[in-house]
Backbone as XML, in Angstrom:
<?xml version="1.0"?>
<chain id="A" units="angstrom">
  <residue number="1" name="UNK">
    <atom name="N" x="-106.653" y="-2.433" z="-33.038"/>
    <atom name="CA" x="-105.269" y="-2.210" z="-33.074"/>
    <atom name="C" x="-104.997" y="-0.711" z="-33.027"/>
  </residue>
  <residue number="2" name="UNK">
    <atom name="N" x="-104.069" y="-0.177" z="-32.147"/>
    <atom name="CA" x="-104.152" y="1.188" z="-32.335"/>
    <atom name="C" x="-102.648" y="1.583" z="-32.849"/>
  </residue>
  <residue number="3" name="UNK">
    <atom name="N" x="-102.499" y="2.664" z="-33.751"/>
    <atom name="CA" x="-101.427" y="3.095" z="-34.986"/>
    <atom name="C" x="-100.585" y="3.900" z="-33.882"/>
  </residue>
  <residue number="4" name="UNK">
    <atom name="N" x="-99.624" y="3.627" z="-33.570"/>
    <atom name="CA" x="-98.631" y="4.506" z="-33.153"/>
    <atom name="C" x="-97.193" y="4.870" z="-34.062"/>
  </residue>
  <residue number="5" name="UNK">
    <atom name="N" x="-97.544" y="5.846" z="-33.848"/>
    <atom name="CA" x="-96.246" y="7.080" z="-34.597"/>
    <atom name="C" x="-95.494" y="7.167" z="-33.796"/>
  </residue>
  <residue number="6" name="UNK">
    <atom name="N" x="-94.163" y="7.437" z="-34.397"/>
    <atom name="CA" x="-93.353" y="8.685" z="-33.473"/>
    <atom name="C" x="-94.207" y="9.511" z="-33.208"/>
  </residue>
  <residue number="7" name="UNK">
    <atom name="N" x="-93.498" y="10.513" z="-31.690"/>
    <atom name="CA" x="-93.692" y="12.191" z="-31.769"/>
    <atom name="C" x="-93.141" y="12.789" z="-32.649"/>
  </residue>
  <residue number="8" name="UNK">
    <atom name="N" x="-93.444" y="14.025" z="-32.925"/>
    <atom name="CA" x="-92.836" y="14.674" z="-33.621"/>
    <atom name="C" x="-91.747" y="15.290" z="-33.399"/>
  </residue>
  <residue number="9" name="UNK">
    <atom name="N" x="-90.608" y="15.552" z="-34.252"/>
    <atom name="CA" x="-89.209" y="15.968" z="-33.903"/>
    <atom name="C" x="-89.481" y="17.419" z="-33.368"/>
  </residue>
  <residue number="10" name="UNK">
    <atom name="N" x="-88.792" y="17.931" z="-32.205"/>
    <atom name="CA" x="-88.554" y="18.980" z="-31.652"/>
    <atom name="C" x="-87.270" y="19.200" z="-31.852"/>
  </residue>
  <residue number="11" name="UNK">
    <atom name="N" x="-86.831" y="20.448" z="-32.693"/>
    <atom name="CA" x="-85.908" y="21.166" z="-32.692"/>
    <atom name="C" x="-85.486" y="22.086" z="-31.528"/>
  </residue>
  <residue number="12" name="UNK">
    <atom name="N" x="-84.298" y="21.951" z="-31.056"/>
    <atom name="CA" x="-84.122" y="22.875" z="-30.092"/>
    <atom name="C" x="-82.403" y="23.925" z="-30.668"/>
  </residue>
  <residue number="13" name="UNK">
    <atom name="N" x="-82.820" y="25.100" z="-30.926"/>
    <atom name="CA" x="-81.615" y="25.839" z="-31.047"/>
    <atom name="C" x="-80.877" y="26.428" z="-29.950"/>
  </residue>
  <residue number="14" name="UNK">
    <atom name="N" x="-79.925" y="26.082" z="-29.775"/>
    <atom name="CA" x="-79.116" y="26.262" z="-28.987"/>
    <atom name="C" x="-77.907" y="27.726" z="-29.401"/>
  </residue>
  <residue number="15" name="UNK">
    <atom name="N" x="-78.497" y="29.008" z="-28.698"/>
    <atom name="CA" x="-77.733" y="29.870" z="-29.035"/>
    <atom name="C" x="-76.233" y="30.380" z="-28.091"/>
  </residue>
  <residue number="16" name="UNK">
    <atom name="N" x="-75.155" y="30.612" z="-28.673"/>
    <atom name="CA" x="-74.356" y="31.000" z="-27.541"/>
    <atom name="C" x="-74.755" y="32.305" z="-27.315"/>
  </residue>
  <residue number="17" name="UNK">
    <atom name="N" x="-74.781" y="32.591" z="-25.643"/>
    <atom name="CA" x="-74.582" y="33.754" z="-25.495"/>
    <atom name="C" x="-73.679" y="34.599" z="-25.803"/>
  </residue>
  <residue number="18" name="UNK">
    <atom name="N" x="-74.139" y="35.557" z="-26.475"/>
    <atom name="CA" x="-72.789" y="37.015" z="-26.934"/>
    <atom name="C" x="-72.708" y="37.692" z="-25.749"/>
  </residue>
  <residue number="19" name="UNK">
    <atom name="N" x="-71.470" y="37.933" z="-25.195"/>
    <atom name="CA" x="-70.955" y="38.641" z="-23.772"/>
    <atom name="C" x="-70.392" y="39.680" z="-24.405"/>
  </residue>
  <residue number="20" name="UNK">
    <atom name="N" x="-70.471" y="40.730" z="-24.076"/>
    <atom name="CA" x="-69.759" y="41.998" z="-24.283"/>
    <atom name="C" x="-68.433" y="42.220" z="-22.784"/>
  </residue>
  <residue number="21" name="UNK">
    <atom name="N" x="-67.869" y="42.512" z="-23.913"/>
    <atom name="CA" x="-66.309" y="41.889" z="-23.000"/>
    <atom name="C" x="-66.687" y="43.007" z="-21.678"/>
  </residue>
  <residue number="22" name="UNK">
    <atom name="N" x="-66.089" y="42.733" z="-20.616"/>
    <atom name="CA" x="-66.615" y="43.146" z="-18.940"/>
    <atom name="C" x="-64.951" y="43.958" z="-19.399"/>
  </residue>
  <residue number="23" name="UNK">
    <atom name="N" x="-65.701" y="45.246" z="-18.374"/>
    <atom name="CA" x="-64.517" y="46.098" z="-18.015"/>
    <atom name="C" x="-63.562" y="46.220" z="-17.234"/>
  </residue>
  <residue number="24" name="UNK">
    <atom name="N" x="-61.956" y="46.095" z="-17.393"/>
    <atom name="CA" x="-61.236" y="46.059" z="-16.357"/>
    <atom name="C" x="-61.366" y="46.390" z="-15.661"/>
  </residue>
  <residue number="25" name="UNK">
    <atom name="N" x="-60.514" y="45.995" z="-14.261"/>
    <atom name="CA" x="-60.977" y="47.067" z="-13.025"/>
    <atom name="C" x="-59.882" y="48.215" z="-12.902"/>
  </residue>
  <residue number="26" name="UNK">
    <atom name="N" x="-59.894" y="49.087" z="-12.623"/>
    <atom name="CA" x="-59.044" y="50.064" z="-12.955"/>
    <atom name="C" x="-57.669" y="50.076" z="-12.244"/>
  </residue>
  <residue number="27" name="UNK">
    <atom name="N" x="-56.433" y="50.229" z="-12.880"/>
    <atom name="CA" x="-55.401" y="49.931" z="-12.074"/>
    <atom name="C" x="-54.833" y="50.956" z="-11.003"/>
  </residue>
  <residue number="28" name="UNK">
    <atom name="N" x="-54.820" y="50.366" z="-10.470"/>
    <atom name="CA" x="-54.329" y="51.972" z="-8.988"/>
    <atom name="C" x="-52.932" y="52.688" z="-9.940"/>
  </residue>
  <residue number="29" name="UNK">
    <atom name="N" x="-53.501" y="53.995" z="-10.160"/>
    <atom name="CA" x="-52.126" y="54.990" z="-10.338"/>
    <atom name="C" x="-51.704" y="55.788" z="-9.092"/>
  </residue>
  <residue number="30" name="UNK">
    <atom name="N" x="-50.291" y="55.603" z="-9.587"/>
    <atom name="CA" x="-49.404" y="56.230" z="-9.218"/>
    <atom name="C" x="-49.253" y="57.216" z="-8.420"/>
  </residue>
  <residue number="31" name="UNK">
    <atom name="N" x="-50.539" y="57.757" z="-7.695"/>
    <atom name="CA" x="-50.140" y="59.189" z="-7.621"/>
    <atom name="C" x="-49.018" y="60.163" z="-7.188"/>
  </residue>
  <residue number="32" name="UNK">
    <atom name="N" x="-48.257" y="61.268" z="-7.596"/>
    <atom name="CA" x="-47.098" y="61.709" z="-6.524"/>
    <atom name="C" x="-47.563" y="62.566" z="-5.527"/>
  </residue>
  <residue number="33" name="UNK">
    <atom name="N" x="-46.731" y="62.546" z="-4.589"/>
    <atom name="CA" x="-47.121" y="63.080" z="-3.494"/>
    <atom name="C" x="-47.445" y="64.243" z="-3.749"/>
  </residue>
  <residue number="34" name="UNK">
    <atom name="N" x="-48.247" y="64.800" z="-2.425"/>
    <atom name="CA" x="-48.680" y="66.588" z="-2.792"/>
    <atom name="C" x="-47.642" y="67.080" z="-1.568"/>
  </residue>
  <residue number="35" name="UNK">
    <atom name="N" x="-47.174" y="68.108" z="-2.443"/>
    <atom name="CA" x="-46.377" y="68.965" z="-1.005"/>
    <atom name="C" x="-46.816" y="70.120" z="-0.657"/>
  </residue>
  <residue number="36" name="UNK">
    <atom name="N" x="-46.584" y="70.061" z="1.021"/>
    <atom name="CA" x="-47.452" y="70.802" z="1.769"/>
    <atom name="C" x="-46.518" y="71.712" z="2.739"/>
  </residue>
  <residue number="37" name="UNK">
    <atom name="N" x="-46.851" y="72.871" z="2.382"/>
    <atom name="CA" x="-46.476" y="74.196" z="3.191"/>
    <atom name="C" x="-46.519" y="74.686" z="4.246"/>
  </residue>
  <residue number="38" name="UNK">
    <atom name="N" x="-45.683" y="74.265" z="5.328"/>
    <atom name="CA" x="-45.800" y="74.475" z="6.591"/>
    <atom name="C" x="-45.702" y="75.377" z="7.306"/>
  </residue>
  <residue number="39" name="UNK">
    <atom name="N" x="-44.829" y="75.774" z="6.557"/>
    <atom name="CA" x="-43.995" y="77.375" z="6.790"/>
    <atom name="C" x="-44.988" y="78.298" z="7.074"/>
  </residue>
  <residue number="40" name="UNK">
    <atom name="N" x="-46.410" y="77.995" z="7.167"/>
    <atom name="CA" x="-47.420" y="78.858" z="7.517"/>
    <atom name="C" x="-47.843" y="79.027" z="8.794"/>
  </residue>
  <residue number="41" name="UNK">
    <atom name="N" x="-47.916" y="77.601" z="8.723"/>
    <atom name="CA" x="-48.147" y="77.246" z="10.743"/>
    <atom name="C" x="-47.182" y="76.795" z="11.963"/>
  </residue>
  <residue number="42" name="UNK">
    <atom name="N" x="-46.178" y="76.690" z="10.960"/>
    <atom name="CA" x="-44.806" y="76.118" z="11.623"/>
    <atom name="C" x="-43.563" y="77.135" z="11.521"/>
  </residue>
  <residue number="43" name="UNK">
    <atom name="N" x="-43.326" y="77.842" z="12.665"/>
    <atom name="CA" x="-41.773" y="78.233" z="12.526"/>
    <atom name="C" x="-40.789" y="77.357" z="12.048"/>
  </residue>
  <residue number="44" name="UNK">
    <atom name="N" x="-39.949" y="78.125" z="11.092"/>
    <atom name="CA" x="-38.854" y="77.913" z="10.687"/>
    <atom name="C" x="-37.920" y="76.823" z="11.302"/>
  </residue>
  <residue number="45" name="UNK">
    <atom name="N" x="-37.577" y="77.209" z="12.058"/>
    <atom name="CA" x="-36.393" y="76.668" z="13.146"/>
    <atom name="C" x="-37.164" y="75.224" z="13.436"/>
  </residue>
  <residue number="46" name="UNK">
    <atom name="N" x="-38.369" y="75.193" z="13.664"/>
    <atom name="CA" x="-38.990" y="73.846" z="14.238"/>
    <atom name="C" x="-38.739" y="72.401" z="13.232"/>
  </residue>
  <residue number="47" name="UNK">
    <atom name="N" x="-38.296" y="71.462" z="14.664"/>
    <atom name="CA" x="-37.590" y="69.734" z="14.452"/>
    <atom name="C" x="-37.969" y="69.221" z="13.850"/>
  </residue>
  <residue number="48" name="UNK">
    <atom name="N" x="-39.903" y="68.957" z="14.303"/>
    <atom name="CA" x="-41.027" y="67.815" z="14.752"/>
    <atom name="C" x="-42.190" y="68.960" z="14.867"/>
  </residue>
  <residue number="49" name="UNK">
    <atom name="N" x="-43.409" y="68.227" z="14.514"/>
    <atom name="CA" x="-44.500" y="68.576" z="13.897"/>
    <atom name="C" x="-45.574" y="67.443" z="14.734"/>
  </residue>
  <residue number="50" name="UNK">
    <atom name="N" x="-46.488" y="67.840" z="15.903"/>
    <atom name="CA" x="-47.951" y="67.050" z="16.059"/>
    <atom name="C" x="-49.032" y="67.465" z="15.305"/>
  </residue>
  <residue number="51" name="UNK">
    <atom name="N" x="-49.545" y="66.494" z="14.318"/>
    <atom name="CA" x="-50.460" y="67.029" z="13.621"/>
    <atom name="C" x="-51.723" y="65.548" z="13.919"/>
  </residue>
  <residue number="52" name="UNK">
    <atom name="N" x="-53.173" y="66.233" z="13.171"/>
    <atom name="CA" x="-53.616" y="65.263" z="13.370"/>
    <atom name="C" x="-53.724" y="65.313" z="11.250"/>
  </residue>
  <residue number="53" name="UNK">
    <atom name="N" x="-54.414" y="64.107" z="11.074"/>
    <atom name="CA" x="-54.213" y="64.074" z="9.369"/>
    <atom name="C" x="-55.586" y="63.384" z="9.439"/>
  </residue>
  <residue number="54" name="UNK">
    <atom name="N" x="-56.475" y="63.655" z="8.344"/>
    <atom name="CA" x="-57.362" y="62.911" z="8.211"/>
    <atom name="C" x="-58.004" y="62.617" z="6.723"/>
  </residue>
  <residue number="55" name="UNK">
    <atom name="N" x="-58.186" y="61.352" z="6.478"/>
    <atom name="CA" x="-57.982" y="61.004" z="5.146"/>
    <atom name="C" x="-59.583" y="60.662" z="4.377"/>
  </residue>
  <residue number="56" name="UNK">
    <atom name="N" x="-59.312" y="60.823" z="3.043"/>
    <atom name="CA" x="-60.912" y="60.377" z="2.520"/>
    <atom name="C" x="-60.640" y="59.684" z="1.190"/>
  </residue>
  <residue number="57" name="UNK">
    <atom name="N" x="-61.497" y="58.187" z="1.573"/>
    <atom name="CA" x="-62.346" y="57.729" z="2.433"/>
    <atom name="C" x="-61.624" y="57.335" z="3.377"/>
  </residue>
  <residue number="58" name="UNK">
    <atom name="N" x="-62.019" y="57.252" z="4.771"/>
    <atom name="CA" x="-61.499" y="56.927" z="6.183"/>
    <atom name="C" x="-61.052" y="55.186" z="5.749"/>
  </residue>
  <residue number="59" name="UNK">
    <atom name="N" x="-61.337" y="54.727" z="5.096"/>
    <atom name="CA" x="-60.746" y="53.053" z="4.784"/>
    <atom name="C" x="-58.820" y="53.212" z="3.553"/>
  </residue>
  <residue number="60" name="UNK">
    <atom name="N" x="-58.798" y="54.268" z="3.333"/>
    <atom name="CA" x="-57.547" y="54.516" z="2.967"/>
    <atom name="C" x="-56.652" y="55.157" z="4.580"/>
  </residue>
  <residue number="61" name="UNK">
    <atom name="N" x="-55.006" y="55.910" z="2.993"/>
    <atom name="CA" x="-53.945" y="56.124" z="4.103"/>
    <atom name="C" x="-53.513" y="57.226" z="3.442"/>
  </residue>
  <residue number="62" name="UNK">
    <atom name="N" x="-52.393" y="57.777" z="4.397"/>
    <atom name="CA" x="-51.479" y="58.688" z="3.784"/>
    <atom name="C" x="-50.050" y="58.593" z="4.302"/>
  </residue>
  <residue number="63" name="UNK">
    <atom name="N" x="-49.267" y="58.629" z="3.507"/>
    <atom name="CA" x="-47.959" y="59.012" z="4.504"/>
    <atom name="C" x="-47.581" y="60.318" z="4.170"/>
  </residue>
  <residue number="64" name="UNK">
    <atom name="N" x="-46.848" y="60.523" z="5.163"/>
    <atom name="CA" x="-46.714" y="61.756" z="5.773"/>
    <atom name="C" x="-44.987" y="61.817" z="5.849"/>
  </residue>
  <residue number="65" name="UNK">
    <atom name="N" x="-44.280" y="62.486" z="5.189"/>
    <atom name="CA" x="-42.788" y="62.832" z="5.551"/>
    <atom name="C" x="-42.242" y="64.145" z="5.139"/>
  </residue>
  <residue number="66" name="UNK">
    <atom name="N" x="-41.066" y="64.207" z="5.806"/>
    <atom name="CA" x="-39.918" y="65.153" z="5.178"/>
    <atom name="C" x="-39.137" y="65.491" z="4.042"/>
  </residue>
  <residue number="67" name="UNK">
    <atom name="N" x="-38.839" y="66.158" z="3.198"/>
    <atom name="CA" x="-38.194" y="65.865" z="1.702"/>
    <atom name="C" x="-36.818" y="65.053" z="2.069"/>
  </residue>
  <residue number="68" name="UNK">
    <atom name="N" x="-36.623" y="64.128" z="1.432"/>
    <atom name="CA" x="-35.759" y="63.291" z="1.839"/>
    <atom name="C" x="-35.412" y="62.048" z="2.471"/>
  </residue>
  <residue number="69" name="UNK">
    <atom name="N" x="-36.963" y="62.109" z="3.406"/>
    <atom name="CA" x="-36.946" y="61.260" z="4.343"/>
    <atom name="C" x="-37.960" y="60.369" z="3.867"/>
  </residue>
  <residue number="70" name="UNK">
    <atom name="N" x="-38.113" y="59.626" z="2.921"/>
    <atom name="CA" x="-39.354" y="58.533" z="2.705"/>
    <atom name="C" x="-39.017" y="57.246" z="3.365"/>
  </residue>
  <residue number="71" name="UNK">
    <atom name="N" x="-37.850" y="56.870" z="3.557"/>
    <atom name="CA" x="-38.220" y="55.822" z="4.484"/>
    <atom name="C" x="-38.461" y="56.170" z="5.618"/>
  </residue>
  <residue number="72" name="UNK">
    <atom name="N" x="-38.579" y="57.092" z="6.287"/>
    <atom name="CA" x="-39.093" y="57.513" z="7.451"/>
    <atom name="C" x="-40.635" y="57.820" z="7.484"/>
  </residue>
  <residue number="73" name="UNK">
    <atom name="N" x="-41.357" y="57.393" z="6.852"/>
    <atom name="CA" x="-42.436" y="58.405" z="6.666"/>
    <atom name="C" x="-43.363" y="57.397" z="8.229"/>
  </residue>
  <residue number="74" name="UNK">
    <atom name="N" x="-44.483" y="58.791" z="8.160"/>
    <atom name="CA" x="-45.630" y="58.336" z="9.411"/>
    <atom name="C" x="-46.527" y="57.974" z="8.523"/>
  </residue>
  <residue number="75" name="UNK">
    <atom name="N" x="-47.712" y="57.151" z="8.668"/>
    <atom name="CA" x="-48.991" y="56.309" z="8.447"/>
    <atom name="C" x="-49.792" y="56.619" z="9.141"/>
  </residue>
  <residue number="76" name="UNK">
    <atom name="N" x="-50.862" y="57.361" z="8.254"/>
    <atom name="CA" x="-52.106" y="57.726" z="9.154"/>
    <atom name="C" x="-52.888" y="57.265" z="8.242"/>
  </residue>
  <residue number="77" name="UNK">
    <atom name="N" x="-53.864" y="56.558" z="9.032"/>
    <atom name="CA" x="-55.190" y="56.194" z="8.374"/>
    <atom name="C" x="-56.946" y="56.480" z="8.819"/>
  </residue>
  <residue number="78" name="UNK">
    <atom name="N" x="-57.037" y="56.750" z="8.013"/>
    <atom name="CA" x="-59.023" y="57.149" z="8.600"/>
    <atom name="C" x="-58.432" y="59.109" z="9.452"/>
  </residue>
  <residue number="79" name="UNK">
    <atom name="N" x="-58.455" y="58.901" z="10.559"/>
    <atom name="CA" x="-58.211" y="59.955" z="10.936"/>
    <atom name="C" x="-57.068" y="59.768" z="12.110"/>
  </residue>
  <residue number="80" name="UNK">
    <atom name="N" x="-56.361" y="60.375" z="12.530"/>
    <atom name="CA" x="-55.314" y="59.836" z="13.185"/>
    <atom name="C" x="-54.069" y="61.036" z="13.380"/>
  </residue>
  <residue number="81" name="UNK">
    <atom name="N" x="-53.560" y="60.676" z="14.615"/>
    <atom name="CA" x="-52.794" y="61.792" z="15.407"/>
    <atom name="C" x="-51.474" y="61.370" z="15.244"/>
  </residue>
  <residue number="82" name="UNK">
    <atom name="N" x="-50.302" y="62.301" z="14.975"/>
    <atom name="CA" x="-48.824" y="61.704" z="15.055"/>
    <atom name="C" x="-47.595" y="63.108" z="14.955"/>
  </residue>
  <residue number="83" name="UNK">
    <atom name="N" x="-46.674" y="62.036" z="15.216"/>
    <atom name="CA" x="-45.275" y="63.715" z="15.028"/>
    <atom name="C" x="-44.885" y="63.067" z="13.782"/>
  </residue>
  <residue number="84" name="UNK">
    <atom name="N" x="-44.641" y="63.906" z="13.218"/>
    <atom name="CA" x="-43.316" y="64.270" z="11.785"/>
    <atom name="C" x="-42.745" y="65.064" z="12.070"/>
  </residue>
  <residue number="85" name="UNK">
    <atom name="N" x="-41.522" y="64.696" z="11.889"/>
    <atom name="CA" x="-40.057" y="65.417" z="11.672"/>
    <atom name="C" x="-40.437" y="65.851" z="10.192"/>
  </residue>
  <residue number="86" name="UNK">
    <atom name="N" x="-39.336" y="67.168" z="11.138"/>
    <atom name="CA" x="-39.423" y="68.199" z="9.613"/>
    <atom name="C" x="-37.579" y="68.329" z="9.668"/>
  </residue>
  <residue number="87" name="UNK">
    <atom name="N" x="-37.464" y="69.057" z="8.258"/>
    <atom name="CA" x="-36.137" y="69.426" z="7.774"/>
    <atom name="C" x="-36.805" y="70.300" z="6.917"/>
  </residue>
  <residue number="88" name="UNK">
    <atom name="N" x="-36.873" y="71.364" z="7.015"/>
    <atom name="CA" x="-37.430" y="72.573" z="6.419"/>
    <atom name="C" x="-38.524" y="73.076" z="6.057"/>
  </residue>
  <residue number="89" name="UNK">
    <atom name="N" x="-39.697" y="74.083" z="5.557"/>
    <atom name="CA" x="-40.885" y="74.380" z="5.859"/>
    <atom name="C" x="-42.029" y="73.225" z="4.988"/>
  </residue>
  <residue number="90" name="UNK">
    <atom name="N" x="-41.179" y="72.199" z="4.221"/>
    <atom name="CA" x="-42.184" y="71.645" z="3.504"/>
    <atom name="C" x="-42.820" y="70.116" z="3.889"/>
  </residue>
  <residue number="91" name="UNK">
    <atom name="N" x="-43.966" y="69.309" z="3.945"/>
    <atom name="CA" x="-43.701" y="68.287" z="4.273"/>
    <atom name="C" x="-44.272" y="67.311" z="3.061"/>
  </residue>
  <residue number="92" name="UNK">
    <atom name="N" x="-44.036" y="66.546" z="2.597"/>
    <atom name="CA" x="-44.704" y="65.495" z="0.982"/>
    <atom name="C" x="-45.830" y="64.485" z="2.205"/>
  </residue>
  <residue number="93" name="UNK">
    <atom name="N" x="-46.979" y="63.963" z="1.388"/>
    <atom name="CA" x="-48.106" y="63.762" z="1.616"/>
    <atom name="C" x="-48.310" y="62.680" z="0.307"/>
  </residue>
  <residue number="94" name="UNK">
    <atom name="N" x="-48.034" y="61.627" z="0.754"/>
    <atom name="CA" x="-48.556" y="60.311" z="-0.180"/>
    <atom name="C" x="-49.664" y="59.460" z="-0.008"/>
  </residue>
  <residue number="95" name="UNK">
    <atom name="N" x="-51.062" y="59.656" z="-0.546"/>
    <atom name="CA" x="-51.920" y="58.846" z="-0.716"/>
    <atom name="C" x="-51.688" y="57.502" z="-0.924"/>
  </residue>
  <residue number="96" name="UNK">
    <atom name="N" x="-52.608" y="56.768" z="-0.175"/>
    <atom name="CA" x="-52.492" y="55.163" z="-0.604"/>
    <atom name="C" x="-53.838" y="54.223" z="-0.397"/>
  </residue>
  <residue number="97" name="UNK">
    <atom name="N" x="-53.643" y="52.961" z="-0.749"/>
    <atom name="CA" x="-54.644" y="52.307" z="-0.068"/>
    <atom name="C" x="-56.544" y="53.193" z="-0.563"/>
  </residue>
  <residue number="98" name="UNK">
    <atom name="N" x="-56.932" y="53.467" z="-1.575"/>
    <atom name="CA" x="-57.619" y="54.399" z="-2.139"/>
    <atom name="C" x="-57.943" y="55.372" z="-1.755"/>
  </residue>
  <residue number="99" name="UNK">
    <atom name="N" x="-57.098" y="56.319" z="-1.061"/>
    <atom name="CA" x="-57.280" y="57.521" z="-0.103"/>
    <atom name="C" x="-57.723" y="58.350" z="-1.328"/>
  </residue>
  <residue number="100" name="UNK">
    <atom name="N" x="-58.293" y="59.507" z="-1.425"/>
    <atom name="CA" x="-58.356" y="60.410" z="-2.676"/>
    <atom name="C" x="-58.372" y="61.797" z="-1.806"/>
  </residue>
  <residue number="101" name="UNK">
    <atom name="N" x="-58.310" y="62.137" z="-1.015"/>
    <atom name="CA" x="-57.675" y="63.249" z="-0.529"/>
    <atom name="C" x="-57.699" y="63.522" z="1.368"/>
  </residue>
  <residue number="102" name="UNK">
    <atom name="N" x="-57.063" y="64.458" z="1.778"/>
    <atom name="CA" x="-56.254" y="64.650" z="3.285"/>
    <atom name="C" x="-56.553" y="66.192" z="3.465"/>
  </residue>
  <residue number="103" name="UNK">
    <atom name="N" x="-56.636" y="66.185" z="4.888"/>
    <atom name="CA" x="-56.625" y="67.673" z="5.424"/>
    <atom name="C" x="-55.224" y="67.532" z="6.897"/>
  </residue>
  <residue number="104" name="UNK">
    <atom name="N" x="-55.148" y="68.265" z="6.810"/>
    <atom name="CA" x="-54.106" y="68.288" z="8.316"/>
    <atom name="C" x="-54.653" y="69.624" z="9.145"/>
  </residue>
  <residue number="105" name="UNK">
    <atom name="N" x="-53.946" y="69.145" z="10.369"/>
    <atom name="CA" x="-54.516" y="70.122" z="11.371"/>
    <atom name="C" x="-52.831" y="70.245" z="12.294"/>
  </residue>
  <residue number="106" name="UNK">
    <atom name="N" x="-52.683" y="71.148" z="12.461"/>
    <atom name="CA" x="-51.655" y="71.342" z="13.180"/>
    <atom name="C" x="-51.454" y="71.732" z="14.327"/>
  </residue>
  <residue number="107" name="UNK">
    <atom name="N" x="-51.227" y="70.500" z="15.596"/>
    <atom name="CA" x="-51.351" y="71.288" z="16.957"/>
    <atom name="C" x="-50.444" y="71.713" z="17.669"/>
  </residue>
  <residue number="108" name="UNK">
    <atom name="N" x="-48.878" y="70.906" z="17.764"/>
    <atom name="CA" x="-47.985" y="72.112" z="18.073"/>
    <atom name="C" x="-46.417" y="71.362" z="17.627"/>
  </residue>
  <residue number="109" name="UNK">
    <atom name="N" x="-45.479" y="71.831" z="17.962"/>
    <atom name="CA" x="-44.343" y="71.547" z="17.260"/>
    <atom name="C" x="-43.447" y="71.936" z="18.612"/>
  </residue>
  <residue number="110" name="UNK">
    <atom name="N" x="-42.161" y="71.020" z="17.847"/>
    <atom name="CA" x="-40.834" y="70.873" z="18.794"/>
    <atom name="C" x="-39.744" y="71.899" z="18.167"/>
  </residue>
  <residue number="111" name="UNK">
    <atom name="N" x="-39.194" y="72.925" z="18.737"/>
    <atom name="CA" x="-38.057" y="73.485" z="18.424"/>
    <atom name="C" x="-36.613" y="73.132" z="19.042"/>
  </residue>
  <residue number="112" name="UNK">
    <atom name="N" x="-35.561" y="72.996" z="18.110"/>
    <atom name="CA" x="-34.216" y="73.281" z="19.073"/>
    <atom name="C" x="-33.794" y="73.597" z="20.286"/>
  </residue>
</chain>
């Protein structure tokens, strides 16, 4: 006759994992525009402005306007050619889309 037992009890502990809370993702601020001095490369008197603008990282944007004029503004992205109208020597420069900074190049302009 052969004696059979139970097996023996196996305990199994079951721990929760402790998560250390995950870090938000950071919320896009605000930035305000930078204003930019034209009056260096641009006569006075001048309408309209061909510039080329080029942005970093090339997967962002910038707009590009006149004081006053934000619904008018131009959209350049990565690197990219366009006119802005001007109304006096200054022009505002709004990052977007995770741009973190712009250079401009100025190739020629429209006068009166």
């Amino acid at each position: 006759m052969i004696d059979m037992s139970p097996p023996p009890a196996i305990y199994l502990q079951m721990a929760q994992a402790e998560t250390e809370p995950q870090p938000e993702a950071p919320a896009e601020v605000d930035i305000p525009p930078a204003k930019v001095d034209v009056g260096r490369y641009v006569p006075a008197s001048a309408t309209e402005v061909v510039i080329i603008v080029t942005v970093t990282p090339p997967t962002g944007a910038a707009l590009v306007y006149a004081p006053g004029s934000e619904k008018s503004a131009t959209l350049f992205r990565g690197k990219m050619g366009g006119e802005v109208r001007l109304d006096g020597p200054y022009l505002y420069v709004k990052l977007i889309d995770g741009a973190t900074n712009f250079e401009i190049q100025y190739l020629r302009w429209r006068e009166p």
